[in-house]
Biotite code that builds the C-alpha atoms (Angstrom):
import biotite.structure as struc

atoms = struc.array([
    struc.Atom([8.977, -7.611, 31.840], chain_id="A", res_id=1, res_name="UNK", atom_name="CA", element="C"),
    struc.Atom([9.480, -8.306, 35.538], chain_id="A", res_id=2, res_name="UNK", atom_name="CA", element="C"),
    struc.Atom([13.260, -6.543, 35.205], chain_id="A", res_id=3, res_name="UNK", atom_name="CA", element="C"),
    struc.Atom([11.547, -3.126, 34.112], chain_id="A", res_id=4, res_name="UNK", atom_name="CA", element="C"),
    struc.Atom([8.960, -3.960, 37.175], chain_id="A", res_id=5, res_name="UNK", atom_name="CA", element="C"),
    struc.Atom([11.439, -3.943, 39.696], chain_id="A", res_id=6, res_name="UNK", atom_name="CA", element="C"),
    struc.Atom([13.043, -0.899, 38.632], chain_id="A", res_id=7, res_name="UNK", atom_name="CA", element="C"),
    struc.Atom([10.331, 1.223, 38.185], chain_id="A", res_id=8, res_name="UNK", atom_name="CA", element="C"),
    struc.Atom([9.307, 0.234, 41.959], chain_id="A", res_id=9, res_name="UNK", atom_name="CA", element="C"),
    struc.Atom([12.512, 1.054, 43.111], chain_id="A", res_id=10, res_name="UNK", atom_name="CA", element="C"),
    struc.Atom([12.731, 4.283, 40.919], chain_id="A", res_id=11, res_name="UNK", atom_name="CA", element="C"),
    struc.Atom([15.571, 2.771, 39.403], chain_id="A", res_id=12, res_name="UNK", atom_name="CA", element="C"),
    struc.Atom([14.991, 3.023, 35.923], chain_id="A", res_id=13, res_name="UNK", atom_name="CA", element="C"),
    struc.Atom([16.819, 4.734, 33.593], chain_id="A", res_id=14, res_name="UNK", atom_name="CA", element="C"),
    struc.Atom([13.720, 5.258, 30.982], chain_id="A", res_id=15, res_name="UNK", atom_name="CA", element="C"),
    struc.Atom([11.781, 6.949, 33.696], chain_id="A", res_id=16, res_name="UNK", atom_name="CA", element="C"),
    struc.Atom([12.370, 10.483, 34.781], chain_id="A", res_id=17, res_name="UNK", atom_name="CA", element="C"),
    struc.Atom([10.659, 12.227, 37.759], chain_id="A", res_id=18, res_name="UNK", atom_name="CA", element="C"),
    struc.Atom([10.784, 15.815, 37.910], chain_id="A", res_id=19, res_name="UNK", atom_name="CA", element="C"),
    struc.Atom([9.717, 17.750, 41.020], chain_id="A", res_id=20, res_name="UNK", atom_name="CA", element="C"),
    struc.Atom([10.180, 21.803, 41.281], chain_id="A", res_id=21, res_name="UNK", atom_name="CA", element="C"),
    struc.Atom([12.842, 23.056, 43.094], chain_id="A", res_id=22, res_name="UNK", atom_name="CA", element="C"),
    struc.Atom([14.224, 25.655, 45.439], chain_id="A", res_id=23, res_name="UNK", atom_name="CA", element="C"),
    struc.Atom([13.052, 27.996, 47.914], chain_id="A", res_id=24, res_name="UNK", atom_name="CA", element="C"),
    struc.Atom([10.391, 28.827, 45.034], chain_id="A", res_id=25, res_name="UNK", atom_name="CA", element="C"),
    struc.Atom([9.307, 25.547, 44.100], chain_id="A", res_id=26, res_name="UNK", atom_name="CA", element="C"),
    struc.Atom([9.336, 26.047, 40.563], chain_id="A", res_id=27, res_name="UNK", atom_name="CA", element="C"),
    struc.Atom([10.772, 23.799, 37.639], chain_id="A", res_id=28, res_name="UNK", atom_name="CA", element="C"),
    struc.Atom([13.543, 25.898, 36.256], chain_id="A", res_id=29, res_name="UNK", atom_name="CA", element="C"),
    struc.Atom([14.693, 26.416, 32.928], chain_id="A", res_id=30, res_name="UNK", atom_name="CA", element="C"),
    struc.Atom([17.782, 23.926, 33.649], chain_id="A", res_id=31, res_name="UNK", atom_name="CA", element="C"),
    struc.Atom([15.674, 21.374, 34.181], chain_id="A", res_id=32, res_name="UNK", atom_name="CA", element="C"),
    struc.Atom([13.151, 21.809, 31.399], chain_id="A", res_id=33, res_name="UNK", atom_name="CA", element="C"),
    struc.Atom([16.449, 21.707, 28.876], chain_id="A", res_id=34, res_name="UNK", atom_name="CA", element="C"),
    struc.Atom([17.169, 18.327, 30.694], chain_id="A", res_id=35, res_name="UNK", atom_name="CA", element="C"),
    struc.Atom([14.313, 16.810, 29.309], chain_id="A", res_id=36, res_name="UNK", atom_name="CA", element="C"),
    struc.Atom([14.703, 18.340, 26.028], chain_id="A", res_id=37, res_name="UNK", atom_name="CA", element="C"),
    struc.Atom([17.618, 16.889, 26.348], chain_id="A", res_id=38, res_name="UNK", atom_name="CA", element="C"),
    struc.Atom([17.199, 13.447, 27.536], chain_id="A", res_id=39, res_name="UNK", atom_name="CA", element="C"),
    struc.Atom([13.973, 13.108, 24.645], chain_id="A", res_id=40, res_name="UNK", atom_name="CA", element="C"),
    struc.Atom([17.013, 13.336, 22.170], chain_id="A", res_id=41, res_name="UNK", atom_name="CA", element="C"),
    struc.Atom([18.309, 10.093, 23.481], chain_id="A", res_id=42, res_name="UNK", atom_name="CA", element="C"),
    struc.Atom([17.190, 6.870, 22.445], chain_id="A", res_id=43, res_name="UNK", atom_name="CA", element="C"),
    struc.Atom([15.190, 4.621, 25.570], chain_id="A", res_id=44, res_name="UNK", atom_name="CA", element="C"),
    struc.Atom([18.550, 2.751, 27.376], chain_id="A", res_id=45, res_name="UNK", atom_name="CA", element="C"),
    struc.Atom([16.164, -0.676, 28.310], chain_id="A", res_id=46, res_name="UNK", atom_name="CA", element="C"),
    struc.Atom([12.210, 0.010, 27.946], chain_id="A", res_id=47, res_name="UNK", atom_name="CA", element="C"),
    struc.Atom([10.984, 0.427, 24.262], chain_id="A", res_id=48, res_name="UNK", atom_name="CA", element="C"),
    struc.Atom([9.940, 4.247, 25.508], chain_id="A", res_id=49, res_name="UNK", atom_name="CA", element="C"),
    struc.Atom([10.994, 6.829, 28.290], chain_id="A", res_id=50, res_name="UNK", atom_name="CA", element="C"),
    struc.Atom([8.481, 8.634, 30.295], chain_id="A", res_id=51, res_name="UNK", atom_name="CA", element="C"),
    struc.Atom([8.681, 11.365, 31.910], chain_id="A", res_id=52, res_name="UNK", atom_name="CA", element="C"),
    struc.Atom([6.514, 12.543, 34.633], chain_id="A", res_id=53, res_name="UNK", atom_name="CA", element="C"),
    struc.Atom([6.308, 16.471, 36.023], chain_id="A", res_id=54, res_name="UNK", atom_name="CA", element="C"),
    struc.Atom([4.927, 16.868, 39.610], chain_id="A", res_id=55, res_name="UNK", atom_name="CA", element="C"),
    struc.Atom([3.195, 20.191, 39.792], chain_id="A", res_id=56, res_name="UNK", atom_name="CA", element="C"),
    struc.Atom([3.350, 21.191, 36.445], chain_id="A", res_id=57, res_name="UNK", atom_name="CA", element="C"),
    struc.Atom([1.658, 24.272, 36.706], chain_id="A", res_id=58, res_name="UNK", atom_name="CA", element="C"),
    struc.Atom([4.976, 25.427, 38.614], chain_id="A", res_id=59, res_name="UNK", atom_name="CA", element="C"),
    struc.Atom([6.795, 25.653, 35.174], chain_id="A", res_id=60, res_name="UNK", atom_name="CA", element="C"),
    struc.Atom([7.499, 29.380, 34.839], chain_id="A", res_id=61, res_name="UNK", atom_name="CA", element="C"),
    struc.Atom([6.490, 30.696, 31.542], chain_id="A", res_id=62, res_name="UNK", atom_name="CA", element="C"),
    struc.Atom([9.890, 30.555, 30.102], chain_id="A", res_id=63, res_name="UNK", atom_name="CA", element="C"),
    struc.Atom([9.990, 26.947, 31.064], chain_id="A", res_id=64, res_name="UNK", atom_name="CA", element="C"),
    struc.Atom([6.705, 26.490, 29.744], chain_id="A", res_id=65, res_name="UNK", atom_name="CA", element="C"),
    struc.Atom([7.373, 27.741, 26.098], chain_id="A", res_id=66, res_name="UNK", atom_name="CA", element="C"),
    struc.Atom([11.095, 25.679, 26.400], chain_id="A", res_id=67, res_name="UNK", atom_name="CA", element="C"),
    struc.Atom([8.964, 22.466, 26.686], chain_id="A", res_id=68, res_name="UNK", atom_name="CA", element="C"),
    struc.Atom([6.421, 23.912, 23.782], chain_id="A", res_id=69, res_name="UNK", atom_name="CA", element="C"),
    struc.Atom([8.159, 22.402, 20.860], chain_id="A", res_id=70, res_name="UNK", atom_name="CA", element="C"),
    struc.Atom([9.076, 19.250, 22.275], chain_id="A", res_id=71, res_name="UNK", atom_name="CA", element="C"),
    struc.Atom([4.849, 18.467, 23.008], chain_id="A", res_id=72, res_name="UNK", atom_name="CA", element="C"),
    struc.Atom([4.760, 19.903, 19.850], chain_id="A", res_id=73, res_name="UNK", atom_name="CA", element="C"),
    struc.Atom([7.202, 17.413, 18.071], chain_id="A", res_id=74, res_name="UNK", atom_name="CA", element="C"),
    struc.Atom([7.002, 14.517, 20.405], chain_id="A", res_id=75, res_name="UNK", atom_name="CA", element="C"),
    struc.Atom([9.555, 11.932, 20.059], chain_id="A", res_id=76, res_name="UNK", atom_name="CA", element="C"),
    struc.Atom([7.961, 8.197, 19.248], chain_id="A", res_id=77, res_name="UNK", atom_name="CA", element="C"),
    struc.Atom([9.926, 6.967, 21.766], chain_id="A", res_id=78, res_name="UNK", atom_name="CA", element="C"),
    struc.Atom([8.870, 9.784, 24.975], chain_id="A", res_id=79, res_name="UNK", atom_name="CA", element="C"),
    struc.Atom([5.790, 10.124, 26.787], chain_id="A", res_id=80, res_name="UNK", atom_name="CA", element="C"),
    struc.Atom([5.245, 12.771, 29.073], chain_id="A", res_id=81, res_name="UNK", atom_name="CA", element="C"),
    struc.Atom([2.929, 12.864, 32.259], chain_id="A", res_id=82, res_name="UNK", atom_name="CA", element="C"),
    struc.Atom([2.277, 16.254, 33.384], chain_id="A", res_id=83, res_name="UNK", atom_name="CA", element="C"),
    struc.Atom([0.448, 16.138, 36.642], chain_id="A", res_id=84, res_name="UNK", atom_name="CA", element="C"),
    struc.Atom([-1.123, 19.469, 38.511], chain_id="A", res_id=85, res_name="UNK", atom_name="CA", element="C"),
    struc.Atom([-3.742, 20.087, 40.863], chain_id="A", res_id=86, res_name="UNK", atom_name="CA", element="C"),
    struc.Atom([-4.166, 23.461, 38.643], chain_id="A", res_id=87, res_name="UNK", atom_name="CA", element="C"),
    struc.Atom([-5.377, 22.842, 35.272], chain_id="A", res_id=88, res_name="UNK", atom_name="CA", element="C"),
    struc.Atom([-5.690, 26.609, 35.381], chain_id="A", res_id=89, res_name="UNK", atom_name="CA", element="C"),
    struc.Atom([-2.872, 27.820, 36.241], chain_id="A", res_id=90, res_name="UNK", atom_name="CA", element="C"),
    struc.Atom([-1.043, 26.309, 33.456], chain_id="A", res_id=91, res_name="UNK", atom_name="CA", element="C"),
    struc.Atom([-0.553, 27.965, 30.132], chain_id="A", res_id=92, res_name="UNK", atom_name="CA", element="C"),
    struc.Atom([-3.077, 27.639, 27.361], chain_id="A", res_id=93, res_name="UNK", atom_name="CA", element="C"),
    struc.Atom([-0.675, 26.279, 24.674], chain_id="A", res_id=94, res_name="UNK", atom_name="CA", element="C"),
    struc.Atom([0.952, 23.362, 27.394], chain_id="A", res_id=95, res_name="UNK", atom_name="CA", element="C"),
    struc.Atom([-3.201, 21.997, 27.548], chain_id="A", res_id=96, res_name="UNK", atom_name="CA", element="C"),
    struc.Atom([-3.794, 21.952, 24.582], chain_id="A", res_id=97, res_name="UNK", atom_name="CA", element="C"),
    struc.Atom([-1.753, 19.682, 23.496], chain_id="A", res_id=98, res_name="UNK", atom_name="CA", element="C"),
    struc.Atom([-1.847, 17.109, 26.449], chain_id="A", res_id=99, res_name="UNK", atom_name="CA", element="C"),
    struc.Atom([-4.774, 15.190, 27.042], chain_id="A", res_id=100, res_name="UNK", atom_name="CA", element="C"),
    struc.Atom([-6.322, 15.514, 30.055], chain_id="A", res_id=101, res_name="UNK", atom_name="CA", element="C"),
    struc.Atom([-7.072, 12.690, 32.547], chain_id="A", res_id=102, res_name="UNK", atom_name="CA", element="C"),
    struc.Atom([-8.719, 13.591, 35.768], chain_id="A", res_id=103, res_name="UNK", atom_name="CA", element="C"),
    struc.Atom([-7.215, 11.195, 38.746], chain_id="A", res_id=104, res_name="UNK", atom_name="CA", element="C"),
    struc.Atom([-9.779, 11.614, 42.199], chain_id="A", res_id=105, res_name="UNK", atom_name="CA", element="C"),
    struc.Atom([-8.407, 10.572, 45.923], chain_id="A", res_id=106, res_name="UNK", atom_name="CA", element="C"),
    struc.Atom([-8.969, 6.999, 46.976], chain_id="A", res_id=107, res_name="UNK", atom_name="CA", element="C"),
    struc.Atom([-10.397, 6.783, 50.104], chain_id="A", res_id=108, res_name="UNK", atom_name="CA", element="C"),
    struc.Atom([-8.088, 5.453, 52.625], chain_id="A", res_id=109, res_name="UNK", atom_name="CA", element="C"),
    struc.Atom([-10.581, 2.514, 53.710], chain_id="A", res_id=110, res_name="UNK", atom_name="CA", element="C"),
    struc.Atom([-10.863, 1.487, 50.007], chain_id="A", res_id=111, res_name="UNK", atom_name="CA", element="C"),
    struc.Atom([-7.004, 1.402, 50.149], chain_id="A", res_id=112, res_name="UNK", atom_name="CA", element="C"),
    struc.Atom([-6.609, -0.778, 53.255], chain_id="A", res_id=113, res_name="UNK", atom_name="CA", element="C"),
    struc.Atom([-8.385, -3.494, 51.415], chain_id="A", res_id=114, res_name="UNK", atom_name="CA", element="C"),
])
């Protein structure tokens, strides 16, 4: 509804969860792999499913990688997870194959001033 619509344009809501790597290394860390593991546990707090996007996935270190392995493995009905990466290839076998892949292209910016 329009509630959920304002919050998700804020980045307000509690259902969605943006992670981004961190530290001098830009990487997503173990820590914060667990914290979706985590947070899937939980039951949605106001949508009817929590999603949970990762900015530069291919910066997941291995470890990381196999932490969030069972968890694509056994999603939750509830979760949906958005793994986005400019690297397809730099990501670990197992992660793709078990995400389905969805090519985004640039807009141009005069198709965007329209």
């Amino acid at each position: 509804g329009e509630e959920h619509a304002s919050k998700l344009i804020s980045m307000n809501h509690p259902d969605l969860h943006i992670f981004r790597p961190e530290g001098k290394s830009a990487v997503h860390t173990i820590e914060s792999i667990r914290q979706i593991i985590d947070e899937v546990a939980l039951p949605p707090y106001e949508a009817k499913v929590k999603v949970f996007i990762i900015h530069d996935a291919h910066q997941m270190l291995p470890y990381s990688s196999n932490a969030l392995l069972k968890t694509l493995e056994e999603p939750s009905l509830h979760s949906h997870f958005v793994l986005l990466t400019p690297s397809l290839d730099s990501m670990l076998a197992t992660i793709i194959s078990r995400c389905r892949k969805v090519a985004f292209f640039p807009i141009p910016q005069a198709q965007m001033e329209i």
